[in-house]
N, CA and C atoms of all chains as a GROMACS GRO file, in nm:
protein
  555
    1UNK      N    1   0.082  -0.119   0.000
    1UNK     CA    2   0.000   0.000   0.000
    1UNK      C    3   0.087   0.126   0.000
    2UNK      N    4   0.182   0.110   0.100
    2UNK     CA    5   0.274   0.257   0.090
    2UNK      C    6   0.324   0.240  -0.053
    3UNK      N    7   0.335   0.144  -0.085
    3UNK     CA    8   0.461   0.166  -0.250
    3UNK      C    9   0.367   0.239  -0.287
    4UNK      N   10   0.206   0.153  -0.319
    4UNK     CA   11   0.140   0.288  -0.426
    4UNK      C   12   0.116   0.382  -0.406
    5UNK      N   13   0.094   0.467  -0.247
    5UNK     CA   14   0.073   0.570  -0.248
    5UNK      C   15   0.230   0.673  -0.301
    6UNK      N   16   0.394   0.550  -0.250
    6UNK     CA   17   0.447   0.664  -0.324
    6UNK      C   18   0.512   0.682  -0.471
    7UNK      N   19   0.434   0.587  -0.513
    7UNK     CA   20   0.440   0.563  -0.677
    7UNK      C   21   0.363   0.682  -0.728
    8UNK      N   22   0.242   0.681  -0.659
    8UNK     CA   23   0.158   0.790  -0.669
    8UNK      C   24   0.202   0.964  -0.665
    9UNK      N   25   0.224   0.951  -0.598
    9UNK     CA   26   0.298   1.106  -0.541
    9UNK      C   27   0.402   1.129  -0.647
   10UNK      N   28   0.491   1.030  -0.645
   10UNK     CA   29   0.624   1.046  -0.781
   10UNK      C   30   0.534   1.084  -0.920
   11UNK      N   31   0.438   1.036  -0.937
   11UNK     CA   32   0.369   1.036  -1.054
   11UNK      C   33   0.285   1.199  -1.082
   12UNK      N   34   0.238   1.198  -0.963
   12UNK     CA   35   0.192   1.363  -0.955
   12UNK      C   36   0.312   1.451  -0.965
   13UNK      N   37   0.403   1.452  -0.900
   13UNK     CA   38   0.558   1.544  -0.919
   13UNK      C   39   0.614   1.554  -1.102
   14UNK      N   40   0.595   1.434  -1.132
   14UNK     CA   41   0.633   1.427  -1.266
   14UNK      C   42   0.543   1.506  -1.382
   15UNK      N   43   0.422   1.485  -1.309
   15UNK     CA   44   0.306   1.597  -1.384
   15UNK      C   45   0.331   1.719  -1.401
   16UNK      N   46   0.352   1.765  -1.246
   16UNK     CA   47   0.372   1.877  -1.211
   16UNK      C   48   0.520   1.927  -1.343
   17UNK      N   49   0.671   1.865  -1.324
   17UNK     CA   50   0.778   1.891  -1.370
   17UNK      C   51   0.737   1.905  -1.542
   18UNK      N   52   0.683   1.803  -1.606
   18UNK     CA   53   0.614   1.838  -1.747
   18UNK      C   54   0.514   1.928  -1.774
   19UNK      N   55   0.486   1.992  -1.708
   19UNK     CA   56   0.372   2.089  -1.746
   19UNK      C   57   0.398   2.178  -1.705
   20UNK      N   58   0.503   2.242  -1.596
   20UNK     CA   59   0.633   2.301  -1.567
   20UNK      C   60   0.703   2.346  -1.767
   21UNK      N   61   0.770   2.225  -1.771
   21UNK     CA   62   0.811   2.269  -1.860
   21UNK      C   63   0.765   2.287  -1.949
   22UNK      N   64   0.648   2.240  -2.016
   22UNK     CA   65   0.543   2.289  -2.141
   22UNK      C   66   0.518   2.413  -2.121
   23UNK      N   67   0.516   2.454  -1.999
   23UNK     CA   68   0.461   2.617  -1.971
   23UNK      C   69   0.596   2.673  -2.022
   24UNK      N   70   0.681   2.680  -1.994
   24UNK     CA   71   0.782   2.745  -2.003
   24UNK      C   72   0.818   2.757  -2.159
   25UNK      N   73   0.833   2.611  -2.266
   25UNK     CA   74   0.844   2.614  -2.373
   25UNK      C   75   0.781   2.727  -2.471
   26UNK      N   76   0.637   2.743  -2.374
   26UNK     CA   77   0.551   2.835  -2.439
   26UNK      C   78   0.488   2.974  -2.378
   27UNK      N   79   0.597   2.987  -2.278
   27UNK     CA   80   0.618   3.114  -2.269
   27UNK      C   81   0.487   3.140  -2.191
   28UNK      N   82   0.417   3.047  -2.093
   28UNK     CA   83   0.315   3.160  -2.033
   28UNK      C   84   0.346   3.184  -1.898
   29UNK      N   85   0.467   3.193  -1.864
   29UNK     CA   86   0.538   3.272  -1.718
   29UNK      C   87   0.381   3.246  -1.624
   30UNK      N   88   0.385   3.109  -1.568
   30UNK     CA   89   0.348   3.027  -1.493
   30UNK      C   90   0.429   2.992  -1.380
   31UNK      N   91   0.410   3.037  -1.234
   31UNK     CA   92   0.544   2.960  -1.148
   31UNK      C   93   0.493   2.807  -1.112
   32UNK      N   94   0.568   2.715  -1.056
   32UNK     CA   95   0.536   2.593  -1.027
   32UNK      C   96   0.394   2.570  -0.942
   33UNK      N   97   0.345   2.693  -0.845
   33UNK     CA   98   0.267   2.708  -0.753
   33UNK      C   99   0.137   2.739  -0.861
   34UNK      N  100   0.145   2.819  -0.936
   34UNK     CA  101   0.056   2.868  -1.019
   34UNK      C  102  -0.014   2.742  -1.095
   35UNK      N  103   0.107   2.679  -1.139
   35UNK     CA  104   0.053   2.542  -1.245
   35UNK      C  105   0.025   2.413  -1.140
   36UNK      N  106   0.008   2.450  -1.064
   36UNK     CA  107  -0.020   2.268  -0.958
   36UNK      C  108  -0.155   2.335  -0.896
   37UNK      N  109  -0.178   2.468  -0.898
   37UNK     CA  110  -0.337   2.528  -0.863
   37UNK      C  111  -0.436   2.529  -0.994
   38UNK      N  112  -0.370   2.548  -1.111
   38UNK     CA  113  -0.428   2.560  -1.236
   38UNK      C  114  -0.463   2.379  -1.272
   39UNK      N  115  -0.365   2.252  -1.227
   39UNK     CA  116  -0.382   2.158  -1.272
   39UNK      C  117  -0.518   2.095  -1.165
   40UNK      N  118  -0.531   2.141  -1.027
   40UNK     CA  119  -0.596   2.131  -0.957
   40UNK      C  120  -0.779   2.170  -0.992
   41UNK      N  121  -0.768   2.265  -1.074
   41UNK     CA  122  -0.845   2.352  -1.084
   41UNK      C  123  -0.965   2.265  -1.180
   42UNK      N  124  -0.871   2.234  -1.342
   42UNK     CA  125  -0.918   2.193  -1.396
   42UNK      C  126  -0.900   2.037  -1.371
   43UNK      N  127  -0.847   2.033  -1.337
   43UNK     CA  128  -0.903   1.843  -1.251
   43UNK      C  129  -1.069   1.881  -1.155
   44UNK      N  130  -1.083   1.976  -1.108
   44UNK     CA  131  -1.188   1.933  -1.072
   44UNK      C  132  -1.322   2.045  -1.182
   45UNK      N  133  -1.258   2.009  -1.276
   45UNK     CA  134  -1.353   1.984  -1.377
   45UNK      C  135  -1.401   2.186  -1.472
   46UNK      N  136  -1.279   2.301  -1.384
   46UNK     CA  137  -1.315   2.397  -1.432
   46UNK      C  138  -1.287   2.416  -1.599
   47UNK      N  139  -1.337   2.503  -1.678
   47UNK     CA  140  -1.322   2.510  -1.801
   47UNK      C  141  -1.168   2.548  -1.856
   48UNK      N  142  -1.139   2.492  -1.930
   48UNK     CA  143  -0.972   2.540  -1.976
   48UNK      C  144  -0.936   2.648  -2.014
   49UNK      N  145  -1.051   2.699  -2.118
   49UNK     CA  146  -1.030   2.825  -2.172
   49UNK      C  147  -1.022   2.954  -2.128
   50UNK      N  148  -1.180   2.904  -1.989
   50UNK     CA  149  -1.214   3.010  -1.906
   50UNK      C  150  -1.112   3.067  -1.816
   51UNK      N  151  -1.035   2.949  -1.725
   51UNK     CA  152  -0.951   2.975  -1.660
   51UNK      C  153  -0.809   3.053  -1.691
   52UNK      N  154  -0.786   2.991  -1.862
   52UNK     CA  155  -0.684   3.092  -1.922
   52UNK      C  156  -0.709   3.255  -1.973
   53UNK      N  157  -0.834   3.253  -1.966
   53UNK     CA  158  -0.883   3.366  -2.006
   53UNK      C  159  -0.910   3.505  -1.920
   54UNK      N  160  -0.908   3.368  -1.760
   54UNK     CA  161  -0.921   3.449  -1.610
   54UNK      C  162  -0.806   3.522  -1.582
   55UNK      N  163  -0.682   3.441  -1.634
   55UNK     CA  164  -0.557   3.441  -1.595
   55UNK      C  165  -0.478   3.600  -1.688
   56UNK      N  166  -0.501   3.552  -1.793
   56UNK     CA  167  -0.496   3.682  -1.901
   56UNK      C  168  -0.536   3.805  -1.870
   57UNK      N  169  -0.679   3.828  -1.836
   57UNK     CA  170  -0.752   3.941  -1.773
   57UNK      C  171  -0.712   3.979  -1.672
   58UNK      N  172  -0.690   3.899  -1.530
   58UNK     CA  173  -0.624   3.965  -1.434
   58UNK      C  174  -0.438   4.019  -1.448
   59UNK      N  175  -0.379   3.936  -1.567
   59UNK     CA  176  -0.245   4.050  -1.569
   59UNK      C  177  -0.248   4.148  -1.634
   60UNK      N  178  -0.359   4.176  -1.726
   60UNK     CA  179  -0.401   4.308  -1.802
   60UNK      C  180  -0.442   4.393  -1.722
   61UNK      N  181  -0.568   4.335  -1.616
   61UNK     CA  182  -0.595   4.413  -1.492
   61UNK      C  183  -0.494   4.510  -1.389
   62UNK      N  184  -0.403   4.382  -1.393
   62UNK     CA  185  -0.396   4.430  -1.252
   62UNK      C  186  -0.208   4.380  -1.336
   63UNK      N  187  -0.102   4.494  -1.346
   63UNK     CA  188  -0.004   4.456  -1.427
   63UNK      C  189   0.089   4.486  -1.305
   64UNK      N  190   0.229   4.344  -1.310
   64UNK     CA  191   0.295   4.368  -1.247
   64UNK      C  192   0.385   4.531  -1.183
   65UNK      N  193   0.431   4.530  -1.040
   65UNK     CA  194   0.446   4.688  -1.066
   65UNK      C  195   0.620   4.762  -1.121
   66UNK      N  196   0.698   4.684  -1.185
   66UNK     CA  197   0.820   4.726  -1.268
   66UNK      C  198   0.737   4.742  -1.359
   67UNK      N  199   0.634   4.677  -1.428
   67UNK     CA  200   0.611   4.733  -1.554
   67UNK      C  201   0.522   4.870  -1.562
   68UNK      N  202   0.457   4.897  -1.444
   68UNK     CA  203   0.394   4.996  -1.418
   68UNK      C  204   0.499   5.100  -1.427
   69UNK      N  205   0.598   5.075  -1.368
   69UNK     CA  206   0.664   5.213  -1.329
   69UNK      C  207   0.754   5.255  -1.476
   70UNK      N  208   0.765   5.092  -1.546
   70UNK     CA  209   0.823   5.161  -1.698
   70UNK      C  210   0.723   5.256  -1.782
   71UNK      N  211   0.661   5.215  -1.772
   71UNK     CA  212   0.549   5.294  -1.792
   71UNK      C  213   0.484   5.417  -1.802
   72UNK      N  214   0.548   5.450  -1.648
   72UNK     CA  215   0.516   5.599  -1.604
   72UNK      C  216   0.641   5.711  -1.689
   73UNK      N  217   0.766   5.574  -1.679
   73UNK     CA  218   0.873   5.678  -1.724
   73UNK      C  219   0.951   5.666  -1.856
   74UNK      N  220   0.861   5.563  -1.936
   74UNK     CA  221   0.830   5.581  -2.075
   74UNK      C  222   0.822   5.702  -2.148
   75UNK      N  223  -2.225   2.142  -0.973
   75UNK     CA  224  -2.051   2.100  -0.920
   75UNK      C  225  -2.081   2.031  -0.750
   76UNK      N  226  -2.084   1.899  -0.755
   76UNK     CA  227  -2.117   1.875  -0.588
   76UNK      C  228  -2.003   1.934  -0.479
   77UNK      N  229  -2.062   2.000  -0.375
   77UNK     CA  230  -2.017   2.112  -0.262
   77UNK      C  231  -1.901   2.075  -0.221
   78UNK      N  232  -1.800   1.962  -0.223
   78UNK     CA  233  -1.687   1.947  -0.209
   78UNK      C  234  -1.567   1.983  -0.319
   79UNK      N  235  -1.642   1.982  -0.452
   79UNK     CA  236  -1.618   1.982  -0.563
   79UNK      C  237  -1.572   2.139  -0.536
   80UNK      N  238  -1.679   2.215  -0.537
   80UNK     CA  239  -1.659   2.322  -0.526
   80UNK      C  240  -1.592   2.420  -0.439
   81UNK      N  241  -1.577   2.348  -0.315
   81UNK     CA  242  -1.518   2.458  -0.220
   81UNK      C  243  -1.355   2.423  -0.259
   82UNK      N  244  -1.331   2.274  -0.350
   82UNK     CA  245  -1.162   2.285  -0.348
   82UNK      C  246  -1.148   2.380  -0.515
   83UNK      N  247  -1.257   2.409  -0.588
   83UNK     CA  248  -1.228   2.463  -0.665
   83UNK      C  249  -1.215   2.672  -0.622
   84UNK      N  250  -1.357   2.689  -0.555
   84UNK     CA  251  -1.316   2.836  -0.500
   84UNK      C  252  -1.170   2.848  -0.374
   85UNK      N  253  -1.112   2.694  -0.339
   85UNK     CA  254  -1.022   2.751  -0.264
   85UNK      C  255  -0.889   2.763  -0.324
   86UNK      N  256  -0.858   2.685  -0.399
   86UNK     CA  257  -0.775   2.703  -0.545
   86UNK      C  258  -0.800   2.820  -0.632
   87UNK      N  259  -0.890   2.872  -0.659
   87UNK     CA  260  -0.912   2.981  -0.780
   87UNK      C  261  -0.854   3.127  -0.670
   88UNK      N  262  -0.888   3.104  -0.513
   88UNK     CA  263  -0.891   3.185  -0.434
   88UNK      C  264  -0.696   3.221  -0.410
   89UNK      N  265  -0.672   3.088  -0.424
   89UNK     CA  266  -0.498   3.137  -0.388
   89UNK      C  267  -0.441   3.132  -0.531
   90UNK      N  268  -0.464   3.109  -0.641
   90UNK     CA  269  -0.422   3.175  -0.771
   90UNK      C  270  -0.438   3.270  -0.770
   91UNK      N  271  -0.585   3.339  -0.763
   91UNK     CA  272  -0.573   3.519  -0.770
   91UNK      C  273  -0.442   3.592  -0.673
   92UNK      N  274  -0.410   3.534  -0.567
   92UNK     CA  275  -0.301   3.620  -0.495
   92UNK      C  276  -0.219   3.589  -0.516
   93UNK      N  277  -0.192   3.443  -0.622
   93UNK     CA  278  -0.054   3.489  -0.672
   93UNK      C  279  -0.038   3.532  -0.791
   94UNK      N  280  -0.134   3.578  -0.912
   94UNK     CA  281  -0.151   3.636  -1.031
   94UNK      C  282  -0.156   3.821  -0.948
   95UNK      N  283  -0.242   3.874  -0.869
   95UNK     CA  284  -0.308   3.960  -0.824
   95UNK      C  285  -0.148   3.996  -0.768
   96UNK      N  286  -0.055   4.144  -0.827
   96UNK     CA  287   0.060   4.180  -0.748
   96UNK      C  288  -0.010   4.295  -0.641
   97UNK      N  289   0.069   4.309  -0.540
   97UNK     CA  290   0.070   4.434  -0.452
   97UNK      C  291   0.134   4.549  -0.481
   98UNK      N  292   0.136   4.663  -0.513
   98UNK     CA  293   0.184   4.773  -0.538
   98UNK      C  294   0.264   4.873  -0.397
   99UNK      N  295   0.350   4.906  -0.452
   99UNK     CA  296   0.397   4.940  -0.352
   99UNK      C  297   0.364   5.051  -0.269
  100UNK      N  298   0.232   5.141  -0.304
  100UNK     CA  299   0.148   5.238  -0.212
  100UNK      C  300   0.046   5.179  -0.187
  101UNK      N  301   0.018   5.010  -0.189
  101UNK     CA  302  -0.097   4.976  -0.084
  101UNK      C  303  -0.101   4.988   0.035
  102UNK      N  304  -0.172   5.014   0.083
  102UNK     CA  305  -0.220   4.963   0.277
  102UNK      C  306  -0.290   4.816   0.193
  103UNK      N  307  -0.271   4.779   0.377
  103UNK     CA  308  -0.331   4.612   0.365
  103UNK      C  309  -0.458   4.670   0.287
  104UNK      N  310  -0.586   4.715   0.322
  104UNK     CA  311  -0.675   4.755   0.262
  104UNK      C  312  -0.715   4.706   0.113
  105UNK      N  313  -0.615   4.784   0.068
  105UNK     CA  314  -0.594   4.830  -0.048
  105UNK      C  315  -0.557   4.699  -0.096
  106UNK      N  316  -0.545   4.624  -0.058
  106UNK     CA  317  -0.417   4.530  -0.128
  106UNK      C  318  -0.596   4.403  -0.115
  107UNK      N  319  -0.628   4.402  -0.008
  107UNK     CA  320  -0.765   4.286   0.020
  107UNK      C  321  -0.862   4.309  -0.087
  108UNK      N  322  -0.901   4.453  -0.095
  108UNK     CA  323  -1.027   4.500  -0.149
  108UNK      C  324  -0.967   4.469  -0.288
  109UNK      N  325  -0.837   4.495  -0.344
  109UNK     CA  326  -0.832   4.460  -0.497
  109UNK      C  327  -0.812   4.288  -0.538
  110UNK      N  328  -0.770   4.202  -0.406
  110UNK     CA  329  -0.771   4.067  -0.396
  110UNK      C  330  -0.936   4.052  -0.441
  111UNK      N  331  -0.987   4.109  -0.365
  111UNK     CA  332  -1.155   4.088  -0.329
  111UNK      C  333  -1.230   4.108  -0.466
  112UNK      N  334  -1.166   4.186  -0.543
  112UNK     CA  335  -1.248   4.225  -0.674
  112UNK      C  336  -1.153   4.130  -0.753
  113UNK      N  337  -1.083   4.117  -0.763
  113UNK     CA  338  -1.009   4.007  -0.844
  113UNK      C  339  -1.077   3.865  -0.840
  114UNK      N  340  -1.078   3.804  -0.718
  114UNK     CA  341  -1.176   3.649  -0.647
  114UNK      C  342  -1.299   3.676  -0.751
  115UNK      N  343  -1.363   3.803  -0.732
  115UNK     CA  344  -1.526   3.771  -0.765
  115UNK      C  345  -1.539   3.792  -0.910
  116UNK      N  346  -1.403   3.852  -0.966
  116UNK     CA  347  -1.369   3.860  -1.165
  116UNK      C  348  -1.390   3.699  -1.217
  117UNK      N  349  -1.272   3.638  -1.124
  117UNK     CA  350  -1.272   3.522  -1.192
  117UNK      C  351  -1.379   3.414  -1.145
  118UNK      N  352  -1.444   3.369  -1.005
  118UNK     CA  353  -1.491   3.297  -1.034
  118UNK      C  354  -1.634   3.330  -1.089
  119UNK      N  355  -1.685   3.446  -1.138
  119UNK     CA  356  -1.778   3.474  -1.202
  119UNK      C  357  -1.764   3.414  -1.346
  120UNK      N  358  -1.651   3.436  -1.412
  120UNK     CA  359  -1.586   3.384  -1.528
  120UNK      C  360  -1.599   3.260  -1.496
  121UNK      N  361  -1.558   3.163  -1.428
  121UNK     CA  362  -1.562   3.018  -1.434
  121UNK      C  363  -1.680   2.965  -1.396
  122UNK      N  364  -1.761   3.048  -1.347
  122UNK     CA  365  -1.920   2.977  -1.300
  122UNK      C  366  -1.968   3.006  -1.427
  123UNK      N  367  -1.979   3.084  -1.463
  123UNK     CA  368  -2.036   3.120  -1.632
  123UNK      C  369  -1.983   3.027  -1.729
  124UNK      N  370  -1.910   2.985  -1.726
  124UNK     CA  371  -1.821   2.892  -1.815
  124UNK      C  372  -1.826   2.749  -1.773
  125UNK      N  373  -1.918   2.751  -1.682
  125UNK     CA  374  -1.919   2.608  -1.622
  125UNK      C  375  -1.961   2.502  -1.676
  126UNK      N  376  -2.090   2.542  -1.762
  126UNK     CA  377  -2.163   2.405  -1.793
  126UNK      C  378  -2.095   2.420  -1.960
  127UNK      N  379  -2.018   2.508  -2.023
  127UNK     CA  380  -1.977   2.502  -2.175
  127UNK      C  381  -1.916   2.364  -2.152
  128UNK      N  382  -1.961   2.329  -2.305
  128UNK     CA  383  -1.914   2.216  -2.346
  128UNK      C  384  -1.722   2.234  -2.382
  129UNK      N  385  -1.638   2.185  -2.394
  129UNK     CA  386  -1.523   2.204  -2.423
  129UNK      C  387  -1.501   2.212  -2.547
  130UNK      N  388  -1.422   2.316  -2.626
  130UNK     CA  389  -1.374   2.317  -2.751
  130UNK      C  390  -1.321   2.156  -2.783
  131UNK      N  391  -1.367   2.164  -2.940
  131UNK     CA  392  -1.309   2.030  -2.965
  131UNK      C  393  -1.181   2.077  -3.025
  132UNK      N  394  -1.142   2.228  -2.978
  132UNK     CA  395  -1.015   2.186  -3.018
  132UNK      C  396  -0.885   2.109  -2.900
  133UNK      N  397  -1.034   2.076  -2.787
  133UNK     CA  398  -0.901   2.018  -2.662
  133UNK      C  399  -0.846   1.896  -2.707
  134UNK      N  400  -0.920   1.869  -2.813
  134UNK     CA  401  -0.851   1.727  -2.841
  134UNK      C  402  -0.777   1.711  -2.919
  135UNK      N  403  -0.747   1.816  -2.994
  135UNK     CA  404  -0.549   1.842  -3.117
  135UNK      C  405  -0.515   1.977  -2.994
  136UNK      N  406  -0.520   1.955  -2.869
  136UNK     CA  407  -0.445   2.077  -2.787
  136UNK      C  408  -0.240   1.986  -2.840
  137UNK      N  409  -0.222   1.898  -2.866
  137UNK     CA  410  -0.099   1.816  -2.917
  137UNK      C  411  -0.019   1.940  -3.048
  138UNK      N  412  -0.167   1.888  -3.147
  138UNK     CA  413  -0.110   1.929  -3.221
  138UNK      C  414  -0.070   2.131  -3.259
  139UNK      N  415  -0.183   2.156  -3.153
  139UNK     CA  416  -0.209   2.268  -3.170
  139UNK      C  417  -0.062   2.370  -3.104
  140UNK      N  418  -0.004   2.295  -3.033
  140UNK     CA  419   0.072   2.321  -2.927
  140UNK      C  420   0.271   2.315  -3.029
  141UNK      N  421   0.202   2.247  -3.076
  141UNK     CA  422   0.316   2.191  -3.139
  141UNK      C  423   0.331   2.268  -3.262
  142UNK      N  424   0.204   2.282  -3.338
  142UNK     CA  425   0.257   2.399  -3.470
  142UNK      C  426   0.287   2.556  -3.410
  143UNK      N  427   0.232   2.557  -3.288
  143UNK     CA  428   0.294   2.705  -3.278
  143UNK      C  429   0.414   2.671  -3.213
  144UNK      N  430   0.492   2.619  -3.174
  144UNK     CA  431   0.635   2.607  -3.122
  144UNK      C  432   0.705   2.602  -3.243
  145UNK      N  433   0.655   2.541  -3.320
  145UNK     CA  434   0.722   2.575  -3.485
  145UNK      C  435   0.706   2.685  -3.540
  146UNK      N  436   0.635   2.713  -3.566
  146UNK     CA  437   0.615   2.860  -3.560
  146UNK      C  438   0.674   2.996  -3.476
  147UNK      N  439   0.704   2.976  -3.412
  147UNK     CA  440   0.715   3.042  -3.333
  147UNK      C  441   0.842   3.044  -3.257
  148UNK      N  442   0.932   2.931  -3.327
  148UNK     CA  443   1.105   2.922  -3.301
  148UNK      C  444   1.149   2.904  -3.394
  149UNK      N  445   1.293   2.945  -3.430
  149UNK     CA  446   1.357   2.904  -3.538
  149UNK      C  447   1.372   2.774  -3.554
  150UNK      N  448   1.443   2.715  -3.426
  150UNK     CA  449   1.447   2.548  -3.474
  150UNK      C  450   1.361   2.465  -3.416
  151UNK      N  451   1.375   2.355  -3.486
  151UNK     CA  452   1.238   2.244  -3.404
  151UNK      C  453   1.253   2.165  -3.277
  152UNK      N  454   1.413   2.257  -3.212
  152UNK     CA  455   1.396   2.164  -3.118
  152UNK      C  456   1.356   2.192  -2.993
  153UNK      N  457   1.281   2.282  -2.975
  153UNK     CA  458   1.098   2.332  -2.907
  153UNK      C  459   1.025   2.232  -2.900
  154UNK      N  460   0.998   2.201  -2.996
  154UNK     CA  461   0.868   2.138  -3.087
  154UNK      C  462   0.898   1.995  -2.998
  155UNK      N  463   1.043   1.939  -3.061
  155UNK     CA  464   1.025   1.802  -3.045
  155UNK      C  465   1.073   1.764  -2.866
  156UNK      N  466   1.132   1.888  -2.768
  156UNK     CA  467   1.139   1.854  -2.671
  156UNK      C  468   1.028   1.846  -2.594
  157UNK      N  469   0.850   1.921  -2.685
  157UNK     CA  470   0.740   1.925  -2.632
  157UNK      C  471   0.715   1.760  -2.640
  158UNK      N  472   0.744   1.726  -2.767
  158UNK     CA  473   0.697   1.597  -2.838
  158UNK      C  474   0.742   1.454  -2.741
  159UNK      N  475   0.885   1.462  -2.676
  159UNK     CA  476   0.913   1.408  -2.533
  159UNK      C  477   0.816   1.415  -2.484
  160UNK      N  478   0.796   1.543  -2.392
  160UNK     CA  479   0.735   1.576  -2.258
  160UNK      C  480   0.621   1.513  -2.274
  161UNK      N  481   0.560   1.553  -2.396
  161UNK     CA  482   0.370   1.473  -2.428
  161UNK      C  483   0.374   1.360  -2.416
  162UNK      N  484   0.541   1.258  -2.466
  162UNK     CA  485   0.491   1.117  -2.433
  162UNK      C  486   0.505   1.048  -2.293
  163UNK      N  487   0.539   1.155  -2.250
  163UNK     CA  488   0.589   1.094  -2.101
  163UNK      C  489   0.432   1.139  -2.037
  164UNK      N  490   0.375   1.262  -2.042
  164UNK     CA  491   0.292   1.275  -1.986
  164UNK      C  492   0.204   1.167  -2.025
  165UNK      N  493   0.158   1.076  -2.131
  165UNK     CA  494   0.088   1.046  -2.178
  165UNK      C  495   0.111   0.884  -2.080
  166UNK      N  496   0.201   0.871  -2.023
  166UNK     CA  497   0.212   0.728  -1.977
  166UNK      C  498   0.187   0.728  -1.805
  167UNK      N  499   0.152   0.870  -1.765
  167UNK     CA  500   0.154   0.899  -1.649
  167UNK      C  501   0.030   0.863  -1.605
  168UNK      N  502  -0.042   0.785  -1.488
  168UNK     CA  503  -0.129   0.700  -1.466
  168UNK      C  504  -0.243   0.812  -1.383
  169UNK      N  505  -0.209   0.984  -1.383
  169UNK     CA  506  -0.232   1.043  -1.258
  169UNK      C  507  -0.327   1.128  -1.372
  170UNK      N  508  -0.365   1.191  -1.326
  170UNK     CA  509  -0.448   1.366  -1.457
  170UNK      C  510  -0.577   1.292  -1.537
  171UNK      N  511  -0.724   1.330  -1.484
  171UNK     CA  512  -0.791   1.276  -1.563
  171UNK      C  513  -0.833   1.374  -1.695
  172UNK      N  514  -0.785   1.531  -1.700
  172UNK     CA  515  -0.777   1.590  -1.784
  172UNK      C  516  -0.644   1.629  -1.869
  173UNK      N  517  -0.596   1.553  -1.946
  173UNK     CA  518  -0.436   1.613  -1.981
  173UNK      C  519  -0.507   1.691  -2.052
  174UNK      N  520  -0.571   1.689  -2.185
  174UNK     CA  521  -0.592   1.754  -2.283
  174UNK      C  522  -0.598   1.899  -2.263
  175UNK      N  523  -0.758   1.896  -2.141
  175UNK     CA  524  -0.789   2.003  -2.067
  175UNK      C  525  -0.676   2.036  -2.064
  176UNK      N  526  -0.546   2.044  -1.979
  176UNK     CA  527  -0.481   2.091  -1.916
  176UNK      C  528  -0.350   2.164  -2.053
  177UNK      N  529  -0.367   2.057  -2.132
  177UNK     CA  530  -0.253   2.100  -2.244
  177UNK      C  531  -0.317   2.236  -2.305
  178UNK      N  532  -0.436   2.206  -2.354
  178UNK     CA  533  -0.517   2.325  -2.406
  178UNK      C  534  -0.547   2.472  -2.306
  179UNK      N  535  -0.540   2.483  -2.214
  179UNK     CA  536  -0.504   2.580  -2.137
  179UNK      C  537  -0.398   2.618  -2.144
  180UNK      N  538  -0.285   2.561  -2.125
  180UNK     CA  539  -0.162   2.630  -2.169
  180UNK      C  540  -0.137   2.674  -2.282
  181UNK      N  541  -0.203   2.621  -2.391
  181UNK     CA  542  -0.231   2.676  -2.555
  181UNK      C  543  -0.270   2.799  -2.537
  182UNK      N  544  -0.392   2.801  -2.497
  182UNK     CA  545  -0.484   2.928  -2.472
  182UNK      C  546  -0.432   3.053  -2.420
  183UNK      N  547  -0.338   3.002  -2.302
  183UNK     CA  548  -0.238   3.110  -2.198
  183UNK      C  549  -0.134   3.154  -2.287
  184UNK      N  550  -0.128   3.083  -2.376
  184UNK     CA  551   0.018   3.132  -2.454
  184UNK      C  552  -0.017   3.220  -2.545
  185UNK      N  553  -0.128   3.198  -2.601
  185UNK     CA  554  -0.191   3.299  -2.688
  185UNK      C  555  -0.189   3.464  -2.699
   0.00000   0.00000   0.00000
């Protein structure tokens, strides 16, 4: 029983590390915390698109603040 | 969405917004909750609305879809084919009952 639970766990980590790096390949500056809440998310069944679309809107919203301040002195 | 379903989904959507959602550096706590607070009720309004959509059928070439823009979108293919790894490994992984879902979101995010 312990093996599978930590066969299990290794198997979720490995998820996590590939989809880690798919994010990265494609550039959507995702941290590890971000993508194991996002894989969470839509595991329990939220929409894919919606959630990328949530994600999009709130950095348009609400934009990191170095880029704010390039901004100002643009 | 049955009520367990849901409270791990608003408690997840709840600690993504604070780490998407930055603090500025002339907040008071205030300031910093109340724009958390309008952020929480942006998105899961967005995902309750989006709840019962059926899924693009393009979640199911999210593979291929993923893969012509890394070609696209690098000079060489070896983007493409270190995705083309990662997909088969994910693909043998016994854990994720949504990969597709999950590949196609990152499509979408990259967009």
């Amino acid at each position: 029983m312990a093996t599978q639970t930590k066969d299990k766990k290794q198997a979720a980590k490995d998820v996590v590390d590939i989809l880690e790096e798919i994010a990265t390949l494609l550039n959507c500056n995702l941290t590890r915390h971000q993508i194991s809440l996002c894989i969470s998310l839509i595991e329990n069944g939220v929409n894919p698109e919606a959630l990328a679309n949530v994600i999009k809107d709130l950095r348009a919203q609400y934009p990191e603040p170095e880029l704010v301040e390039d901004e100002e002195q643009g | 969405m049955p009520d367990n379903i849901q409270q791990r989904v608003e408690h997840a959507l709840s600690q993504l917004v604070e780490k998407v959602v930055p603090a500025y550096p002339e907040d008071d706590d205030q300031a910093l909750q109340d724009r958390l607070d309008d952020a929480y009720d942006f998105a899961i309004g967005v995902v309750q609305d989006a709840g019962d959509t059926p899924l693009s059928p393009d979640v199911n070439h999210a593979h291929d879809l993923i893969k012509k823009k890394l070609i696209r979108d690098n000079l060489g293919p070896e983007k493409a084919m270190r995705f083309s790894n990662l997909y088969s490994r994910l693909l043998t992984l016994p854990v994720l009952q949504n990969k597709w879902a999950l590949l196609y979101f990152l499509f979408i995010l990259s967009e």
